[in-house]
C-alpha positions as CSV (number, residue, x, y, z in Angstrom):
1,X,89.8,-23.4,-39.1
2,X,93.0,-23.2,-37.4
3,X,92.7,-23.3,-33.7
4,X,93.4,-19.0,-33.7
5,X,90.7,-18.7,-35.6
6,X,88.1,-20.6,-33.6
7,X,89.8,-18.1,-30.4
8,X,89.1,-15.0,-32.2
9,X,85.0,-16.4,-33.3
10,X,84.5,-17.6,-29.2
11,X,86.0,-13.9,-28.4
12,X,83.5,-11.9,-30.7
13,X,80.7,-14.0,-29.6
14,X,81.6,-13.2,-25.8
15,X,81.9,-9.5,-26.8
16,X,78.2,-9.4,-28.3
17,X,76.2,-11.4,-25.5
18,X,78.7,-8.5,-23.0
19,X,77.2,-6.2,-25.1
20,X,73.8,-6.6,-24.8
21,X,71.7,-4.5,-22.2
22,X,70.2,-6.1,-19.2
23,X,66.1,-6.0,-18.9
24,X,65.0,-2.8,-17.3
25,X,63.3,-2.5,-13.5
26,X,60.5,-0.9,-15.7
27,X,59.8,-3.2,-18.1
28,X,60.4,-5.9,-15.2
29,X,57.5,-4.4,-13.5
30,X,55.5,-3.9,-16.7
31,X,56.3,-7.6,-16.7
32,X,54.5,-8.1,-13.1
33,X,51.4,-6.3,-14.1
34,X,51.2,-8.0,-17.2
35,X,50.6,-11.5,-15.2
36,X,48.6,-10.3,-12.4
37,X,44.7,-11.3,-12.4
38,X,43.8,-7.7,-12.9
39,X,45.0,-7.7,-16.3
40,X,43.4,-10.6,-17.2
41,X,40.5,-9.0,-16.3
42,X,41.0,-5.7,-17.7
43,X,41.4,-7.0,-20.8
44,X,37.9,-8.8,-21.3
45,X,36.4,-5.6,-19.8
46,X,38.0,-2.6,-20.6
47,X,39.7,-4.2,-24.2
48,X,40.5,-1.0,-25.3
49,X,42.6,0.5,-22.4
50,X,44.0,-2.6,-22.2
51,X,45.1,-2.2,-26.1
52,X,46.5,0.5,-25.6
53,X,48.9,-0.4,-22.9
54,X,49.4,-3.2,-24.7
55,X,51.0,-0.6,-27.2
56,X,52.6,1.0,-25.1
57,X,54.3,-1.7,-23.5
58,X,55.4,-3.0,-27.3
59,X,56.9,0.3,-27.9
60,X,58.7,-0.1,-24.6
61,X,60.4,-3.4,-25.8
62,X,61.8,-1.9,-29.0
63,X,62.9,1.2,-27.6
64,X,65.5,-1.3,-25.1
65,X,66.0,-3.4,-27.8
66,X,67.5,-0.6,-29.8
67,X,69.7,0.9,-27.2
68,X,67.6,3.6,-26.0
69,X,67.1,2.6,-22.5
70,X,65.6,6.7,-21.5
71,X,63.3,6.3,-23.8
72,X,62.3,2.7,-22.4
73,X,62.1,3.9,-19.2
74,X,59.6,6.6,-20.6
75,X,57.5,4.1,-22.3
76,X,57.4,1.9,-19.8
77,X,56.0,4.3,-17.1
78,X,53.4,5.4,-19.3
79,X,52.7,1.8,-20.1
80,X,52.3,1.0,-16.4
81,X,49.7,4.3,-16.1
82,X,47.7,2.8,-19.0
83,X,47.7,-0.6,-17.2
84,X,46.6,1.5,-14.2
85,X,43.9,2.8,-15.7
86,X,43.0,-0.2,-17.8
87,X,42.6,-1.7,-14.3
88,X,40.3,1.1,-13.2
89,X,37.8,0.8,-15.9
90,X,38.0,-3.2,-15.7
91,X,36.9,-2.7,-11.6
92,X,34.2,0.0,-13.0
93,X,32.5,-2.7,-15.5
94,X,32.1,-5.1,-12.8
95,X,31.0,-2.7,-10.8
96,X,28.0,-1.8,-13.5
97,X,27.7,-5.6,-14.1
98,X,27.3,-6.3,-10.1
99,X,24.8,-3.2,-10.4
100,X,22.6,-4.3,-13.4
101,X,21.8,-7.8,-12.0
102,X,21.2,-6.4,-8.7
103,X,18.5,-3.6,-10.2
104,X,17.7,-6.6,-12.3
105,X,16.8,-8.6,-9.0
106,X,15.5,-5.9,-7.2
107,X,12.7,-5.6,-10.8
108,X,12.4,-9.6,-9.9
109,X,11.6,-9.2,-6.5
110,X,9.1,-6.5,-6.9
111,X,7.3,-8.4,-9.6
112,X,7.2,-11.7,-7.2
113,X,6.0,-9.3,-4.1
114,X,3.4,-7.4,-6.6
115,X,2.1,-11.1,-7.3
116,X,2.0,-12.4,-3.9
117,X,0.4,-8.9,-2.9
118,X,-2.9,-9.6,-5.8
119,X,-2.7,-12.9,-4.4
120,X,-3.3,-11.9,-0.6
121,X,-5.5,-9.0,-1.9
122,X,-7.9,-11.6,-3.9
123,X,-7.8,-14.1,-1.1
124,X,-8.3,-11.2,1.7
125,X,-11.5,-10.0,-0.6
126,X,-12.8,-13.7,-1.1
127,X,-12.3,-14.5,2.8
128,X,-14.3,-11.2,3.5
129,X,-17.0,-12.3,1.0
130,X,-17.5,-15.4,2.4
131,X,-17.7,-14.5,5.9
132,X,-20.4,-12.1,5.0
133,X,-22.1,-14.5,2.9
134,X,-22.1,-17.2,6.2
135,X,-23.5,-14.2,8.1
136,X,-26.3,-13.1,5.6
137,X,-27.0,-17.1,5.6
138,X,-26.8,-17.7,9.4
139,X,-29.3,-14.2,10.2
140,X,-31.4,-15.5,7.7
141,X,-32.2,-19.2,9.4
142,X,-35.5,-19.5,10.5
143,X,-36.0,-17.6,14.3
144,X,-37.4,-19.3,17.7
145,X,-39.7,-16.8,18.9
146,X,-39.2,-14.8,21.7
147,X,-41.0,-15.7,24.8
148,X,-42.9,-13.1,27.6
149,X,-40.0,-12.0,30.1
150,X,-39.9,-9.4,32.9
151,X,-40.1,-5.8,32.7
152,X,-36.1,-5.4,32.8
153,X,-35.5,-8.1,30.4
154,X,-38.0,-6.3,28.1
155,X,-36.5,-2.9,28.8
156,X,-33.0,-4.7,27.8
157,X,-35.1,-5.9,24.9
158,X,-36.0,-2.3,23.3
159,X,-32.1,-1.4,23.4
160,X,-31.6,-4.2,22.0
161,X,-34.6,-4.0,19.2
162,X,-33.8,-0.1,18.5
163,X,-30.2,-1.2,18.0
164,X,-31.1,-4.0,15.4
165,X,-33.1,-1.6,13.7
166,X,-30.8,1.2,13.3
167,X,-28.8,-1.7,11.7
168,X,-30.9,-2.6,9.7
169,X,-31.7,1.2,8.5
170,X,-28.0,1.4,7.6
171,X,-27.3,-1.9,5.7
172,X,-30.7,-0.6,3.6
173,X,-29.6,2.8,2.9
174,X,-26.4,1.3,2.1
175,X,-28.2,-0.7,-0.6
176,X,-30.0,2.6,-2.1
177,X,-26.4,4.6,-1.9
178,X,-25.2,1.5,-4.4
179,X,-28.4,2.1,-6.1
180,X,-30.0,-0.9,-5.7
181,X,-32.5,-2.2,-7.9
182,X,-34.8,-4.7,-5.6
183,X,-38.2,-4.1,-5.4
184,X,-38.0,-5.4,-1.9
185,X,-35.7,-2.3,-0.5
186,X,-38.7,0.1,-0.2
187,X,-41.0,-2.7,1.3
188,X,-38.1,-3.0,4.1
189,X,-38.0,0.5,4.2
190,X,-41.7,0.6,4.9
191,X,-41.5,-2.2,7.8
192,X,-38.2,-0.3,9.0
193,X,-40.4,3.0,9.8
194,X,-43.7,0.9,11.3
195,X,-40.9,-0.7,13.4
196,X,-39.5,2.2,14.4
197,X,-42.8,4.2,14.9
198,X,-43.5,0.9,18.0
199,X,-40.4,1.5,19.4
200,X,-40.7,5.1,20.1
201,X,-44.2,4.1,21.9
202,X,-42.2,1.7,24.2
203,X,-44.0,-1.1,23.7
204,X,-45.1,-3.9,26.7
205,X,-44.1,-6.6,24.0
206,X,-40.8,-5.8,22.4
207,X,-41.0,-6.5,18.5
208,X,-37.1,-8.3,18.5
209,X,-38.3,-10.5,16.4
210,X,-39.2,-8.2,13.9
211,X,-35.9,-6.5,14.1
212,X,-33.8,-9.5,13.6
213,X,-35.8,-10.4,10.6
214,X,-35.7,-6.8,9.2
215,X,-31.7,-6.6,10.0
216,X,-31.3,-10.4,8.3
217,X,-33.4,-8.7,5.5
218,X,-31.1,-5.5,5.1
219,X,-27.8,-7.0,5.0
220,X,-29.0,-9.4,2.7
221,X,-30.7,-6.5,0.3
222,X,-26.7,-4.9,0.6
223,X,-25.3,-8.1,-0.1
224,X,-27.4,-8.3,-3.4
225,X,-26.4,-4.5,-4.4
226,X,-23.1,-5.3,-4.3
227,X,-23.7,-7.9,-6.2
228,X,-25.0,-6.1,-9.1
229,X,-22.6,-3.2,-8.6
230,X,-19.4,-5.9,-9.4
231,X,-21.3,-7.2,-12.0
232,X,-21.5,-3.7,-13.6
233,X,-18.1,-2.7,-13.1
234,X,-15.6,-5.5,-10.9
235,X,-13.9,-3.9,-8.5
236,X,-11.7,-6.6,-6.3
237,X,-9.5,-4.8,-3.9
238,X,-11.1,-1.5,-3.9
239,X,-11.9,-1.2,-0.2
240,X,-8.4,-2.9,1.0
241,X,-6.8,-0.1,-1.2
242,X,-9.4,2.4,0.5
243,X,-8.4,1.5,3.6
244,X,-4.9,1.0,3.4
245,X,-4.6,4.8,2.2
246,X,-6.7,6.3,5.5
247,X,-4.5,4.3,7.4
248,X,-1.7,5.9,6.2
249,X,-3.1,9.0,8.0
250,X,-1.9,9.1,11.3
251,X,-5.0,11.0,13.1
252,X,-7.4,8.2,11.6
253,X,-7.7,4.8,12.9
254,X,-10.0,3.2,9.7
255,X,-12.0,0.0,10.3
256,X,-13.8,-2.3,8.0
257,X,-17.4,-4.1,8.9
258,X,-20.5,-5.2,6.9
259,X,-20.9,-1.7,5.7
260,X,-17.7,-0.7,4.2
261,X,-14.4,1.0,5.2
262,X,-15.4,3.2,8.4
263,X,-13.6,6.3,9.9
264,X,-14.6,7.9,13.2
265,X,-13.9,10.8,14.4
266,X,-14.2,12.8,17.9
267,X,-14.4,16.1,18.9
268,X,-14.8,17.8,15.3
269,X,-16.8,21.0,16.8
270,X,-16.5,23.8,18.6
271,X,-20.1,24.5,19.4
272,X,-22.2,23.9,16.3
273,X,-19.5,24.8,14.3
274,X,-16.4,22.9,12.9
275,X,-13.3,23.2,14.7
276,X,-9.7,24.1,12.9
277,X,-8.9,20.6,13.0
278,X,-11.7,18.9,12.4
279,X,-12.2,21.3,9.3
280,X,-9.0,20.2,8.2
281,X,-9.6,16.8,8.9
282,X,-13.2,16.7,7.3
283,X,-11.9,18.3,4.2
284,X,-9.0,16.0,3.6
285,X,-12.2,13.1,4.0
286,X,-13.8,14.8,1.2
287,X,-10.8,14.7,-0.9
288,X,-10.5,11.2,-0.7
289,X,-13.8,10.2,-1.1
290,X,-13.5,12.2,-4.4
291,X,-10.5,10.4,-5.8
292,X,-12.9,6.8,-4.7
293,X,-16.1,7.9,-6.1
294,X,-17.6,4.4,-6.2
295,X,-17.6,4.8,-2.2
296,X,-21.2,6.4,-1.2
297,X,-20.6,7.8,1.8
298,X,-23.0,7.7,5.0
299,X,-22.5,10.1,7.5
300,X,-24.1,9.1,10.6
301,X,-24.0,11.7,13.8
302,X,-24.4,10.3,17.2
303,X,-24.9,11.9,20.2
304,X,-26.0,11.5,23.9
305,X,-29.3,12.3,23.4
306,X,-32.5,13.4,21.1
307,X,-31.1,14.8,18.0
308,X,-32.1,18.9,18.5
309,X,-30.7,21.6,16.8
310,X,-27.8,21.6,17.6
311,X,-27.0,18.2,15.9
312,X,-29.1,19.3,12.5
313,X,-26.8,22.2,12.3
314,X,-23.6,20.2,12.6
315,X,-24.5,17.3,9.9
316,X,-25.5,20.3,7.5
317,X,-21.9,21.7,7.8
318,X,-20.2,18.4,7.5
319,X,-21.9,17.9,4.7
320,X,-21.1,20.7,3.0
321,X,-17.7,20.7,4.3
322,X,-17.4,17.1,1.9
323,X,-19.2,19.0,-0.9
324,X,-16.6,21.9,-1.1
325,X,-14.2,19.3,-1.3
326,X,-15.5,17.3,-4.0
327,X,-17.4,14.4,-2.3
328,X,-20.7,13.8,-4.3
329,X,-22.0,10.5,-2.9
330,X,-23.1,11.6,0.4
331,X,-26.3,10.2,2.9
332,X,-26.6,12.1,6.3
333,X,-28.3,10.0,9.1
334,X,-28.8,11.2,13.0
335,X,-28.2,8.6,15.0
336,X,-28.7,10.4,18.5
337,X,-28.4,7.9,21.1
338,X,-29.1,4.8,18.9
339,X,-25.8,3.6,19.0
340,X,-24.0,4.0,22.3
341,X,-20.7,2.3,23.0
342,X,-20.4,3.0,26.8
343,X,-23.5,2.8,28.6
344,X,-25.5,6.3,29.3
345,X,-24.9,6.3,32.7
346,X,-21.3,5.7,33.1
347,X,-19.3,8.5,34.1
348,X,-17.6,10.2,30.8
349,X,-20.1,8.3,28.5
350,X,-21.6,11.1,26.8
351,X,-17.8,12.8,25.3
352,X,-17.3,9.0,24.4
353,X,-20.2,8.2,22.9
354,X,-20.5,11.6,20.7
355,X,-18.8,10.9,17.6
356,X,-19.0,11.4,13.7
357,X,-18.4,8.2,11.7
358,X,-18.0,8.4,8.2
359,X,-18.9,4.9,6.0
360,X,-17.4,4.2,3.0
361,X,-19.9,2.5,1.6
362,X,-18.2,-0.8,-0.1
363,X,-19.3,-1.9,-3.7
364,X,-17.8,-5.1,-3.1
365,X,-19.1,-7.8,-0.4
């Protein structure tokens, strides 16, 4: 080729690469989304949107490469929206991942805690079954009889005998309310009313003795009901559940002792008559010992004094104040003055010492 020639090629090649147009500032910044992590992201999690900018972008390229740079632009900006939104749904996925495993570990959690919680429940109901069984053992060792002493350590000794029995009266009636089966219950029974009958005489020689070993007896003839009544129908738990739910009331302070799950309640009446609130609070009682019928419930009515009748007219409308609400299982005892928890004679005793307690009875030791 002659050395024109090879002048007029280098010219026409000059006038092509002059000729082509320069990269757009849109597809420039299509460019910069393209290799920012987002996008990497978007398309593992949003494949589709991401597709379709994809497109978009594509159609972008051949628009410039054909001349129309308008058209690129147009492409390019809608591009750079589908990116957008590609982005968007990417952060929403992770957002739905991040919230599955953490209602995934919360459904963990709750299963571990539900596990620990049978686990402190079984252990709460073996540590209480144990300590009973330790007491039933320790009242049952073999007693040192009690000796002569003076007339105020006897007197002391009579509170402290028609305390023991009344004790023991409970733990036994506890044992019939679970229906007990023992043929020994109405033999304790018997010796429960000769003991009681020698009390009320005020004796010069306090039977103690006899009301320790009827007590011993009584827990130990609850103890056994129990025993059968799990074996019927097991029932671990039953009386923390019991409890827990009166707890959750806050005008009841709920206890637990050898007898069951125990609520007591003050100033209920107005006279012989239920008060507004302590109808209300009597009736909600009744509810709930309907919804845990295998809770007998002893109500026991103390006062200041000799039951009169006053007192027989207030247990007969607790009672059927319980009744209207569904309770079934129900034993009313008057305890008078068996039971005081502030001496007689202390100032403000008597409001203290009047109170309603309604037992649970427990079918579980």
């Amino acid at each position: 080729m002659s050395r024109r020639g090879v002048g007029w090629l280098l010219a026409g090649v000059l006038t092509l690469g002059c000729g082509a147009a320069p990269r757009s500032r849109a597809l420039l910044e299509l460019d910069a989304l393209r290799a920012t992590p987002a996008s990497q992201e978007a398309e593992r999690l949003a494949p589709q949107a991401f597709a379709r900018a994809e497109q978009l972008r594509g159609s972008a390229e051949d628009a410039q490469r054909e001349g129309d740079p308008e058209a690129a632009r147009v492409l390019a900006e809608h591009a750079a929206a589908a990116y957008q939104r590609a982005f968007i749904l990417a952060r929403l996925a992770r957002a739905e991942e991040r919230r599955t495993r953490a209602e995934q570990e919360l459904t963990d959690a709750r299963r571990a805690f539900a596990k620990l919680e049978a686990a402190r429940v079984t252990a709460t109901a073996a540590a209480d079954a144990t300590e009973l069984r330790v007491k039933v053992l320790r009242d049952q060792l073999p007693l040192v009889e009690s000796e002569p002493a003076t007339p105020e350590r006897e007197a002391a000794r009579l509170e402290a005998a028609r305390a023991l029995a009344w004790d023991a009266r409970l733990y036994c009636t506890a044992a019939q309310l679970l229906q007990s089966a023992e043929p020994s219950l109405p033999t304790k029974l018997g010796a429960l009313d000769t003991l009681d009958a020698a009390l009320s005489k005020r004796p010069t020689a306090t039977p103690i003795d006899e009301a320790l070993r009827l007590r011993s007896g009584c827990l130990a003839e609850l103890t056994q009901a129990r025993r059968a009544a799990s074996a019927r129908s097991p029932a671990e738990g039953v009386a923390d559940q019991l409890l827990s739910e009166l707890s959750a009331v806050p005008e009841l302070e709920p206890s637990r002792d050898e007898r069951g799950v125990v609520v007591t309640l003050r100033g209920l009446f107005a006279g012989p008559r239920l008060s507004a609130e302590g109808a209300r609070l009597v009736a909600s009682l009744g509810r709930t010992a309907k919804a845990h019928p295998r809770f007998p419930v002893l109500v026991l009515l103390h006062s200041s004094g000799a039951a009169g009748a006053v007192d027989a007219e207030r247990g007969q409308r607790l009672l059927a104040a319980l009744r209207a609400e569904g309770a079934e299982h129900l034993e009313l005892r008057q305890a008078s003055g068996a039971r005081p928890l502030l001496p007689p004679r202390r100032t403000g005793a008597a409001a203290y010492n009047e109170r309603v307690e309604l037992v649970f009875v427990s079918p579980t030791n």
